[in-house]
N, CA, C and O atoms as CSV, one atom per row, in Angstrom:
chain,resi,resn,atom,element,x,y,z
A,1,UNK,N,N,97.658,101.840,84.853
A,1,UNK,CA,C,98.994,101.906,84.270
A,1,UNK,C,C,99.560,100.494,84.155
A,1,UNK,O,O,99.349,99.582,84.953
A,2,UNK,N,N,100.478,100.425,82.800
A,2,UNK,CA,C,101.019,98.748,83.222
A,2,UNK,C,C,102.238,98.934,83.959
A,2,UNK,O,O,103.032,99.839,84.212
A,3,UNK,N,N,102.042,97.525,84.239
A,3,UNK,CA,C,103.621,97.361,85.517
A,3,UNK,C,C,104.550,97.520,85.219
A,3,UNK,O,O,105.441,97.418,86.061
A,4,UNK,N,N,104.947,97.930,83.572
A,4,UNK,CA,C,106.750,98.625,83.677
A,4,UNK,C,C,106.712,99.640,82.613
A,4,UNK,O,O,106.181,99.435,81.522
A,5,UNK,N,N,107.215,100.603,82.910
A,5,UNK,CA,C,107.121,101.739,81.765
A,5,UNK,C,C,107.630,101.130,80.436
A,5,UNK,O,O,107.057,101.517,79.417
A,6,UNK,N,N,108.801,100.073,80.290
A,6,UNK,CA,C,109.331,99.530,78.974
A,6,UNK,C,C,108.132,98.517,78.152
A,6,UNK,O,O,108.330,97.774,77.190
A,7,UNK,N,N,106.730,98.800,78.961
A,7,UNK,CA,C,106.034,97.616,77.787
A,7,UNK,C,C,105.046,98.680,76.968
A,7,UNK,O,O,104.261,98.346,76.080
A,8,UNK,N,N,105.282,100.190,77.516
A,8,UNK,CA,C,104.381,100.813,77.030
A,8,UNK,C,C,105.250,101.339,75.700
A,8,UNK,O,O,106.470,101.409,75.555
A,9,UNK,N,N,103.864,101.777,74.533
A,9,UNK,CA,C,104.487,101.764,72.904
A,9,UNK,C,C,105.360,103.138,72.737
A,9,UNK,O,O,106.275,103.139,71.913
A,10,UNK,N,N,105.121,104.152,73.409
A,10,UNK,CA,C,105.474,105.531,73.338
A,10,UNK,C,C,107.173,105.447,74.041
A,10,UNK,O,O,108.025,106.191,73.558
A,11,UNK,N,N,107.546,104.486,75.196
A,11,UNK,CA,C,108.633,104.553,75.250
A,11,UNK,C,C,109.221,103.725,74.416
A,11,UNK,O,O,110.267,104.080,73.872
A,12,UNK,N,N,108.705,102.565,74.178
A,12,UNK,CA,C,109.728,101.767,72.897
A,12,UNK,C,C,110.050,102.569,71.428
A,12,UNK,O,O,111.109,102.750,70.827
A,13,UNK,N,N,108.651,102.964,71.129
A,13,UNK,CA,C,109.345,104.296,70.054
A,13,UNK,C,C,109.804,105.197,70.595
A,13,UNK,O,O,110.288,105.667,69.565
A,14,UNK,N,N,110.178,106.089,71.553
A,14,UNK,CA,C,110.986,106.761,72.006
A,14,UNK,C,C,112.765,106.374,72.022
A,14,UNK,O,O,113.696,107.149,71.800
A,15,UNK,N,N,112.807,105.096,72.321
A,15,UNK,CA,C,113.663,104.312,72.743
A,15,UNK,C,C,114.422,104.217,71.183
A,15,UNK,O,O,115.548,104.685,71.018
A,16,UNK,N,N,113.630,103.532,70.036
A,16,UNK,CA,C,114.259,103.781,69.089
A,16,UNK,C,C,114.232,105.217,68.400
A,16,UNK,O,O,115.378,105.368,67.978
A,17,UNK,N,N,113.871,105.760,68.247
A,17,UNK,CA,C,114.332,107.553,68.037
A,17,UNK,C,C,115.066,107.761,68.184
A,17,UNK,O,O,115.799,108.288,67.347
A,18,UNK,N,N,115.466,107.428,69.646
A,18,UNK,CA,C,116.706,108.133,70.516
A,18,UNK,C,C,118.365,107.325,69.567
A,18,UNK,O,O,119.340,107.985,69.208
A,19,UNK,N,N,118.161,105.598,69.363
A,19,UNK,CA,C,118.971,104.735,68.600
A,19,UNK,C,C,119.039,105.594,67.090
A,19,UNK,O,O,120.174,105.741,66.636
A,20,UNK,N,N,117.863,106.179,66.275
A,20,UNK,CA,C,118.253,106.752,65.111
A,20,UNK,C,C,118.959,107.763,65.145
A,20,UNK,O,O,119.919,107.831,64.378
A,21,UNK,N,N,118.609,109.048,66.241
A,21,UNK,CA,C,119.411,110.229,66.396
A,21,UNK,C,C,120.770,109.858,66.735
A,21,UNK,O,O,121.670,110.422,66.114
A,22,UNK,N,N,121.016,109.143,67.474
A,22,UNK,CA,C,122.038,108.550,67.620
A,22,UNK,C,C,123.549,108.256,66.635
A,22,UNK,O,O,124.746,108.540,66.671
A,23,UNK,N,N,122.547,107.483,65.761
A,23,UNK,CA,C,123.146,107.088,64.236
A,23,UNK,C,C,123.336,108.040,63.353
A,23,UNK,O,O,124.414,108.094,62.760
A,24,UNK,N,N,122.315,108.975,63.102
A,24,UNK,CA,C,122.398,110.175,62.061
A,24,UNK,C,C,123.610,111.333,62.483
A,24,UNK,O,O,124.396,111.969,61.780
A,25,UNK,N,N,123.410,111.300,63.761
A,25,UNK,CA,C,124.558,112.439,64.413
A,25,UNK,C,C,125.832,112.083,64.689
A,25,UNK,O,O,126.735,112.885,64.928
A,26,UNK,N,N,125.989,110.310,64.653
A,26,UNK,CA,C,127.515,109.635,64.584
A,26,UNK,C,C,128.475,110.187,63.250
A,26,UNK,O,O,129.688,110.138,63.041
A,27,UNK,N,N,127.188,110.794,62.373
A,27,UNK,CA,C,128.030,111.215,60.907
A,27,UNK,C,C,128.325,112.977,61.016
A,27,UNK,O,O,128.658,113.756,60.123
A,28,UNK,N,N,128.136,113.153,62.044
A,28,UNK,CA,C,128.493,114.817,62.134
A,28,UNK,C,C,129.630,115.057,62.093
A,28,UNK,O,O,130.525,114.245,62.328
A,29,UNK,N,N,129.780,116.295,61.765
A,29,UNK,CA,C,131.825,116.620,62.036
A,29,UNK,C,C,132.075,116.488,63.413
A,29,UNK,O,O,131.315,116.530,64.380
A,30,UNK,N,N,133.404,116.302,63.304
A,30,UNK,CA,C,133.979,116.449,64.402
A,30,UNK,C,C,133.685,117.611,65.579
A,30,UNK,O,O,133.371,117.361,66.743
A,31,UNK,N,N,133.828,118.677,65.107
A,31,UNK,CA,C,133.894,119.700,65.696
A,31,UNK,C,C,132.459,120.433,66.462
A,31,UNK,O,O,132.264,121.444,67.137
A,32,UNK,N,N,131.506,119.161,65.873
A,32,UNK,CA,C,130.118,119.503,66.229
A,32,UNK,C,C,129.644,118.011,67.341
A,32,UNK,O,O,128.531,117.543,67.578
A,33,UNK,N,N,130.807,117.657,67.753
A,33,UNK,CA,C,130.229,116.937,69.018
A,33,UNK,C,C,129.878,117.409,70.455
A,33,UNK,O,O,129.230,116.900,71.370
A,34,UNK,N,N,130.579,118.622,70.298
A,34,UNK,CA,C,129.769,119.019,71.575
A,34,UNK,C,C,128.448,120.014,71.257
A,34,UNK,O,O,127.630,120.359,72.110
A,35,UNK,N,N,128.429,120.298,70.200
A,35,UNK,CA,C,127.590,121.109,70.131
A,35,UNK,C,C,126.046,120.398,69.627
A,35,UNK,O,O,125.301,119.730,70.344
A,36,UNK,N,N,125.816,120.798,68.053
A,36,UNK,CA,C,124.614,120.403,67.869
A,36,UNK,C,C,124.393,118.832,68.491
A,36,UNK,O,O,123.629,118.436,69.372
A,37,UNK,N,N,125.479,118.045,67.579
A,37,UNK,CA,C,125.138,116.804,67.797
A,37,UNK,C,C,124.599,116.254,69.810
A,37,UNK,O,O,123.674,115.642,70.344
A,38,UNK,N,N,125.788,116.916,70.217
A,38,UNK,CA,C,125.460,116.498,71.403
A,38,UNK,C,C,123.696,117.232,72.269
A,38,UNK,O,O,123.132,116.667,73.206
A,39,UNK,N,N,123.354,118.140,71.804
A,39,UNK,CA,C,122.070,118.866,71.766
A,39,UNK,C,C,120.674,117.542,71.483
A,39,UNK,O,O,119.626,117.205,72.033
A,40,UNK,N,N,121.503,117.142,70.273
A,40,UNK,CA,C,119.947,116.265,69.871
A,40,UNK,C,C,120.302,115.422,70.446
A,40,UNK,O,O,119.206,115.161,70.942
A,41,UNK,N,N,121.181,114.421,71.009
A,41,UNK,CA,C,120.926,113.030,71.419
A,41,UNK,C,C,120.451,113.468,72.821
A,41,UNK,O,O,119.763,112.628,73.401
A,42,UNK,N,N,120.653,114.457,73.382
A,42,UNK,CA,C,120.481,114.907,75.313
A,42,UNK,C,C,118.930,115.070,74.881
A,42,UNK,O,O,118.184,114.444,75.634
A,43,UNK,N,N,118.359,115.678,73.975
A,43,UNK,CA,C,117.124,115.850,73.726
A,43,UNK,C,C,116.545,114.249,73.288
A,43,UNK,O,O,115.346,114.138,73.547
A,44,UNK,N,N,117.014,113.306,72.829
A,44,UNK,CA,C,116.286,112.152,72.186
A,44,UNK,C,C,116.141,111.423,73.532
A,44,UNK,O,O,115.064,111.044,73.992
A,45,UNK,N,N,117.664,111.227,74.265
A,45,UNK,CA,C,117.656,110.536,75.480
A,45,UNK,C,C,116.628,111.132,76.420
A,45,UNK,O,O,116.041,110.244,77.039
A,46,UNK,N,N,116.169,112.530,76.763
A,46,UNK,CA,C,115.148,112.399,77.489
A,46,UNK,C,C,113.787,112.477,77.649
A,46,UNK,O,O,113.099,112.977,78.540
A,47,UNK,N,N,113.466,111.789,76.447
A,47,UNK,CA,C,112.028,111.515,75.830
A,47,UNK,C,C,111.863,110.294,76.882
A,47,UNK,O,O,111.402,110.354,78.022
A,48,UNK,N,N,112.235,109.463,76.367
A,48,UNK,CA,C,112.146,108.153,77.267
A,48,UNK,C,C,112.958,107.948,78.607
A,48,UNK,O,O,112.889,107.098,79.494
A,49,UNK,N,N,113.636,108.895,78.437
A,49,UNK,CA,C,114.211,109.160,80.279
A,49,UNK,C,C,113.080,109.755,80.613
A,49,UNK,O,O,112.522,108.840,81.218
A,50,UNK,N,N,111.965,111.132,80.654
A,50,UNK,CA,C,111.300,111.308,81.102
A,50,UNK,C,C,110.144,110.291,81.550
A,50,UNK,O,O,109.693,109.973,82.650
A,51,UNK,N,N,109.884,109.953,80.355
A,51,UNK,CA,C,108.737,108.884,80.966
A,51,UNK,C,C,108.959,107.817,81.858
A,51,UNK,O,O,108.141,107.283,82.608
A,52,UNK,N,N,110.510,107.487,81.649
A,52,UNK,CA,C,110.479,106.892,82.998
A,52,UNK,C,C,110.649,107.164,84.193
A,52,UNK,O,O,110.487,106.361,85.112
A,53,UNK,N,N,110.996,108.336,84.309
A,53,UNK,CA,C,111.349,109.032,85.817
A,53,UNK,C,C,109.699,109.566,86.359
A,53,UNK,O,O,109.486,109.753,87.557
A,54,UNK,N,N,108.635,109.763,85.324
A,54,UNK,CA,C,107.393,110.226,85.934
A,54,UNK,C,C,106.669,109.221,86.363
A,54,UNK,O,O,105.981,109.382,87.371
A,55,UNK,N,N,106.684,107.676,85.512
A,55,UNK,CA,C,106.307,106.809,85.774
A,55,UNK,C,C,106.646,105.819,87.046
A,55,UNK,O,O,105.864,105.060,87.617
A,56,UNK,N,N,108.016,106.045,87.317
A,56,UNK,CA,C,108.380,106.100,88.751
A,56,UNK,C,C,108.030,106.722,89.783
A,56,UNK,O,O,108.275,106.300,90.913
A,57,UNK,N,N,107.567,107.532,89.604
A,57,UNK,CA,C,107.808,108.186,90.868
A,57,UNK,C,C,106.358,108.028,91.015
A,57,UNK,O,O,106.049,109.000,91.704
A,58,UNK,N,N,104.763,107.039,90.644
A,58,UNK,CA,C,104.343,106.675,91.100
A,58,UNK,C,C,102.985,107.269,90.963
A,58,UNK,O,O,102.034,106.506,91.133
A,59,UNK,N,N,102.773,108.406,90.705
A,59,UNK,CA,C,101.520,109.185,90.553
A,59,UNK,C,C,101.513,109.886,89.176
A,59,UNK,O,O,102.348,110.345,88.397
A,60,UNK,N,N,99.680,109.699,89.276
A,60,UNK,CA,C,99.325,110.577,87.811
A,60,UNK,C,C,99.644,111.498,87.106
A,60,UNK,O,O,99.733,111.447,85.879
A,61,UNK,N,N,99.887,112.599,87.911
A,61,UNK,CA,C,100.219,113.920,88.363
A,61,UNK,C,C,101.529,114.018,87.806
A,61,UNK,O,O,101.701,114.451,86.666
A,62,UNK,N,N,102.760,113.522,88.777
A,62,UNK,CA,C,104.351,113.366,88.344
A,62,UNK,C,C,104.280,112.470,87.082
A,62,UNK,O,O,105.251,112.654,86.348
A,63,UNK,N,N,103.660,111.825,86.767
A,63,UNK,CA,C,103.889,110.684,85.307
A,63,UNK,C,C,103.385,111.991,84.065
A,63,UNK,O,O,104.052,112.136,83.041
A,64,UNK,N,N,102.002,112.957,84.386
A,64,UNK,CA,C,101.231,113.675,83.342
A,64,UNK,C,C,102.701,114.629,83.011
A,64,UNK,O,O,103.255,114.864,81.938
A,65,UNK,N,N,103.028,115.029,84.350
A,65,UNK,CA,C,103.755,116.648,84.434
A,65,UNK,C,C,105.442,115.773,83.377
A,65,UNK,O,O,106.003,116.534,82.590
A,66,UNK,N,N,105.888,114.620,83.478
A,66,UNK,CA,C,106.931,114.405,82.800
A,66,UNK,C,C,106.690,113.877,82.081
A,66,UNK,O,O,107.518,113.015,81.788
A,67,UNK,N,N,105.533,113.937,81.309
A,67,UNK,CA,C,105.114,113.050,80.006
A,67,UNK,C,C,105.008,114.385,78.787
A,67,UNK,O,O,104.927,114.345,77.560
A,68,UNK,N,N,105.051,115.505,79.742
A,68,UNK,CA,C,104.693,116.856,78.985
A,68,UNK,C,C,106.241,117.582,78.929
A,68,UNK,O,O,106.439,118.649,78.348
A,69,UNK,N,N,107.388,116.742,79.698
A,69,UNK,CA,C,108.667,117.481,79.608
A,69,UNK,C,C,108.865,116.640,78.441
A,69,UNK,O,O,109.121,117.286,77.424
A,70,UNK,N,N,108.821,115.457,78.310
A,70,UNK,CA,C,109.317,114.683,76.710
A,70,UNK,C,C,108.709,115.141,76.133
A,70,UNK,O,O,109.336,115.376,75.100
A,71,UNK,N,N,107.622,115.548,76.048
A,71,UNK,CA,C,107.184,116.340,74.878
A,71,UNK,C,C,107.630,117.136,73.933
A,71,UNK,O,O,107.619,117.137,72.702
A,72,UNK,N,N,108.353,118.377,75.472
A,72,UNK,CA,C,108.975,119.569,75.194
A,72,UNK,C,C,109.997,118.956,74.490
A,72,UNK,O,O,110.138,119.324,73.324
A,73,UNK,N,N,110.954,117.868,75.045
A,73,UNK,CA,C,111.995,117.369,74.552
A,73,UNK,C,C,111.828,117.312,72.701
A,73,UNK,O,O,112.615,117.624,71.808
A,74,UNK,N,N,110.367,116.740,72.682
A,74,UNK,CA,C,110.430,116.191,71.200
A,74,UNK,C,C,110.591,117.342,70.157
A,74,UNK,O,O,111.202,117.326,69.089
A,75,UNK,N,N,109.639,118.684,70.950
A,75,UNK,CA,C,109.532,119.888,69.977
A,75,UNK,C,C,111.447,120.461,69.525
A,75,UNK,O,O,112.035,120.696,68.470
A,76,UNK,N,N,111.827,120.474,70.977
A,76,UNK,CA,C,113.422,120.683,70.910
A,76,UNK,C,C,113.840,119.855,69.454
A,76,UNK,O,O,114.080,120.512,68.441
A,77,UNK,N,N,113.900,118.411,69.448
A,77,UNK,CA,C,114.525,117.908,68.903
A,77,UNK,C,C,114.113,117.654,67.396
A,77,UNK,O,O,114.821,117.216,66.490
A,78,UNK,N,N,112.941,117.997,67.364
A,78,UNK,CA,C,112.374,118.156,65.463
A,78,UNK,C,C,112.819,119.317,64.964
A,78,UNK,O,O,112.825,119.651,63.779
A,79,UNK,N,N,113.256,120.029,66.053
A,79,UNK,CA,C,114.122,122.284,65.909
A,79,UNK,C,C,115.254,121.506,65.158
A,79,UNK,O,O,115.567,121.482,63.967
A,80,UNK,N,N,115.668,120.995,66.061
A,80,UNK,CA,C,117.430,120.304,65.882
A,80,UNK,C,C,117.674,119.628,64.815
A,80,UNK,O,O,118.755,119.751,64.240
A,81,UNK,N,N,116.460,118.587,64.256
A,81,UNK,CA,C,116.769,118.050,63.266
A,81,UNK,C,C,116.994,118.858,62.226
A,81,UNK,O,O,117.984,118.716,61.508
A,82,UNK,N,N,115.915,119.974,62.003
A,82,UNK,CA,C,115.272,120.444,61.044
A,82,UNK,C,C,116.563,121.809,60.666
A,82,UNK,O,O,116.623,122.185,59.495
A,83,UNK,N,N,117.379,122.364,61.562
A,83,UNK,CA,C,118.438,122.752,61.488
A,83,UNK,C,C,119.482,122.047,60.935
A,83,UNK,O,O,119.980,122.254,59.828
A,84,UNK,N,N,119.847,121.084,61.857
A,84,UNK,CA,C,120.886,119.622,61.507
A,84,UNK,C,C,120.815,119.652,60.054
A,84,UNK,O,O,121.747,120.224,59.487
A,85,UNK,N,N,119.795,119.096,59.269
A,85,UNK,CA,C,119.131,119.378,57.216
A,85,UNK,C,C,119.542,120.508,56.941
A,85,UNK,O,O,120.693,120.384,56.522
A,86,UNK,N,N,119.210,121.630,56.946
A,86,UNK,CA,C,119.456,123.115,56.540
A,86,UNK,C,C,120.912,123.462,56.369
A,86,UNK,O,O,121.338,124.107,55.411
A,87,UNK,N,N,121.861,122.859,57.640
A,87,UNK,CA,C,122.701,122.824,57.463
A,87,UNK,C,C,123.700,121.883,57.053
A,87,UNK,O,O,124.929,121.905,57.122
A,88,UNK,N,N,122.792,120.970,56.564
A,88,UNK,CA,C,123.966,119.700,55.712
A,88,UNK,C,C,124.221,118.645,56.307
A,88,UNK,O,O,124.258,117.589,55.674
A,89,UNK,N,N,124.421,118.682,57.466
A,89,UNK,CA,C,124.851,117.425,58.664
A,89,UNK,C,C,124.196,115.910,58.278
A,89,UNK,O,O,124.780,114.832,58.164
A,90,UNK,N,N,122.753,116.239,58.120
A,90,UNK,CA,C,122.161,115.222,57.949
A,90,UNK,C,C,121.448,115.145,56.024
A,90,UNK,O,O,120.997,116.017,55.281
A,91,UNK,N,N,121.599,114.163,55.917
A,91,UNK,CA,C,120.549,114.034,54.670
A,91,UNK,C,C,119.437,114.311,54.573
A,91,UNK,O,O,118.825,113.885,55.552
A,92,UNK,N,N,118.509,115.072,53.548
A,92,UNK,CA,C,117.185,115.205,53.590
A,92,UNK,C,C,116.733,113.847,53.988
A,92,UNK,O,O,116.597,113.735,55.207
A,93,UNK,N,N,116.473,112.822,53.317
A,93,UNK,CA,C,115.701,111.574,53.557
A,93,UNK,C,C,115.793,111.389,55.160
A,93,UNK,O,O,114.751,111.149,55.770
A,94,UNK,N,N,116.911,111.487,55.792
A,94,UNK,CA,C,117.278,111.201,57.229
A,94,UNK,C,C,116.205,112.712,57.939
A,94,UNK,O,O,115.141,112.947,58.512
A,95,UNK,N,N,116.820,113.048,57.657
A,95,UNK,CA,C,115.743,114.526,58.258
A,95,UNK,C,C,114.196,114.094,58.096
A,95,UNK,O,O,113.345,114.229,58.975
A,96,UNK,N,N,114.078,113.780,57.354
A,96,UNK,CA,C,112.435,113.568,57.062
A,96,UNK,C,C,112.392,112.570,58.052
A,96,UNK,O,O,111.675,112.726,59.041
A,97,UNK,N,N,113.151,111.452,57.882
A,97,UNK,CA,C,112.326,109.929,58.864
A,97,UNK,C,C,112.568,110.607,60.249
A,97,UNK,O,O,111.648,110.338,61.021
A,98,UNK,N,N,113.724,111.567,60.905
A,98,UNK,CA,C,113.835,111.476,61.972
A,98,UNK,C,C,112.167,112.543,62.702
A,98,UNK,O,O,111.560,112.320,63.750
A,99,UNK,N,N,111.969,113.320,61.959
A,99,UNK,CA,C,110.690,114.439,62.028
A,99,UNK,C,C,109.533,113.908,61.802
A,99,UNK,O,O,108.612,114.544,62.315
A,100,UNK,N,N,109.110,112.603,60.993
A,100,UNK,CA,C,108.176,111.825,60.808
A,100,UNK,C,C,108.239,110.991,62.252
A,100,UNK,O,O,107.273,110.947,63.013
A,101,UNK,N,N,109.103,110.547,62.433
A,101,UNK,CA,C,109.176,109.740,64.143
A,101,UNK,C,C,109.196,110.440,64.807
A,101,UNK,O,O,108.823,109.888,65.842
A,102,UNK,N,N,109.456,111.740,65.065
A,102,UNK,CA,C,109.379,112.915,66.548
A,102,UNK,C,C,107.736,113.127,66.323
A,102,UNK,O,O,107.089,113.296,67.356
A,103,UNK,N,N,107.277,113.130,65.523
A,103,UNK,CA,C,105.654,113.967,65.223
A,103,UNK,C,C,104.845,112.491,65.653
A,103,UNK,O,O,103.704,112.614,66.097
A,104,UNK,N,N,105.391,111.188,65.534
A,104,UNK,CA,C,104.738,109.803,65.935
A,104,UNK,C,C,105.049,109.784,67.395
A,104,UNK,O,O,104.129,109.380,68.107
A,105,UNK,N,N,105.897,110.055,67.848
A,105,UNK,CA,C,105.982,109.827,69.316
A,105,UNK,C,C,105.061,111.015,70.163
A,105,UNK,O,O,104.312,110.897,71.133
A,106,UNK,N,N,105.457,112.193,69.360
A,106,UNK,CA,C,104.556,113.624,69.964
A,106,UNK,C,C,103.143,112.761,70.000
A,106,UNK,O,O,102.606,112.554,71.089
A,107,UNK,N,N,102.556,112.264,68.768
A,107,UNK,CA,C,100.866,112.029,69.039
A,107,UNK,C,C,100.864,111.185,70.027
A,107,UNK,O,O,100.054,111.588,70.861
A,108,UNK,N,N,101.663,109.625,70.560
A,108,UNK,CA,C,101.557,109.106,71.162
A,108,UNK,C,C,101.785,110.133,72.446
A,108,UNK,O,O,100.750,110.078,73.110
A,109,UNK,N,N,102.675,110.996,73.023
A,109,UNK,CA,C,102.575,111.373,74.236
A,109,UNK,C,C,101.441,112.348,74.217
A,109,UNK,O,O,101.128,112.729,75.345
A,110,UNK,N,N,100.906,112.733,73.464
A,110,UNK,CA,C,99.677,113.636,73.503
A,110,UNK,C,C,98.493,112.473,73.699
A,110,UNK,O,O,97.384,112.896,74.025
A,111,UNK,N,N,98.626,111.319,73.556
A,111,UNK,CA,C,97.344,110.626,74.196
A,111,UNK,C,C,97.553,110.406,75.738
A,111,UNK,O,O,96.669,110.617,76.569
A,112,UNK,N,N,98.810,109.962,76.030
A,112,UNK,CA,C,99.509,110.259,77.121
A,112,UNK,C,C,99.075,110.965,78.252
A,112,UNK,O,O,98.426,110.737,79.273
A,113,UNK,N,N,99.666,111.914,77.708
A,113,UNK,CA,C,98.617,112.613,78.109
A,113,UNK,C,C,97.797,113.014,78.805
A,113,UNK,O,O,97.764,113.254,80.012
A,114,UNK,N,N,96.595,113.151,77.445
A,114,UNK,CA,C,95.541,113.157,77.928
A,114,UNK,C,C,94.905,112.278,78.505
A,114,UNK,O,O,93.808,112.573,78.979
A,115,UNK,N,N,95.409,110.974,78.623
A,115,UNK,CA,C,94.856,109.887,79.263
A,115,UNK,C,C,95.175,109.982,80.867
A,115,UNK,O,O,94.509,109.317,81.660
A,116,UNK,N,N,96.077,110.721,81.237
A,116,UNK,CA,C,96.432,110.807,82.505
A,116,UNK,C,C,95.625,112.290,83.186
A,116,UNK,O,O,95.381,112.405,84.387
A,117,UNK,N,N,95.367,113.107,82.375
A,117,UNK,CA,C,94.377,114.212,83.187
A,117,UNK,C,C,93.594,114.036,83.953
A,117,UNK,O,O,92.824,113.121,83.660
A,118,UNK,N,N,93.403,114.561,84.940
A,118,UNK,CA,C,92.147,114.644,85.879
A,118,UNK,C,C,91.154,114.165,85.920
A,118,UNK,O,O,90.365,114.456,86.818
């Protein structure tokens, strides 16, 4: 493993994901800050919160088992986008880049992974 979870590529793209969802959902209505909007950024933020809390805590095992909760996070949050579009919030073009970057970070934590199995 390297010596800080921030040099690895899956959290720096995580890291910016989380900065785009961020941006796309700053344009939501009002009335949808607690709701959707606030849904996808709790989901973007713990892509790369996970990996760092597994990577802390020091073993293969706790790093594999929370490398597979961002995961979950990511599936959550390509739901969210892909709703977010359907219902107008976001622009198609924005919908697309944000689902093109959830499906880039998914492959990266799927090497993840599998690089950490048994």
């Amino acid at each position: 493993m390297s010596r800080d979870v921030k040099q690895l590529k899956v959290w720096q793209r995580a890291i910016e994901l989380c900065e785009d969802v961020y941006g796309c959902t700053a344009r939501f209505p009002a009335a949808e800050r607690l709701g959707l909007s606030a849904q996808m950024r709790r989901a973007a933020a713990s892509m790369p919160s996970n990996l760092a809390e597994g990577y802390g805590r020091g073993s293969r095992k706790d790093y594999r088992h929370f490398a597979c909760i961002a995961r979950g996070s990511a599936g959550e949050l390509e739901t969210q986008a892909i709703i977010a579009s359907r219902i107008g919030f976001i622009a198609p073009q924005d919908s697309h880049r944000l689902v093109s970057s959830i499906r880039e970070v998914v492959r990266m934590l799927d090497g993840l992974v599998r690089a950490l199995e048994p």
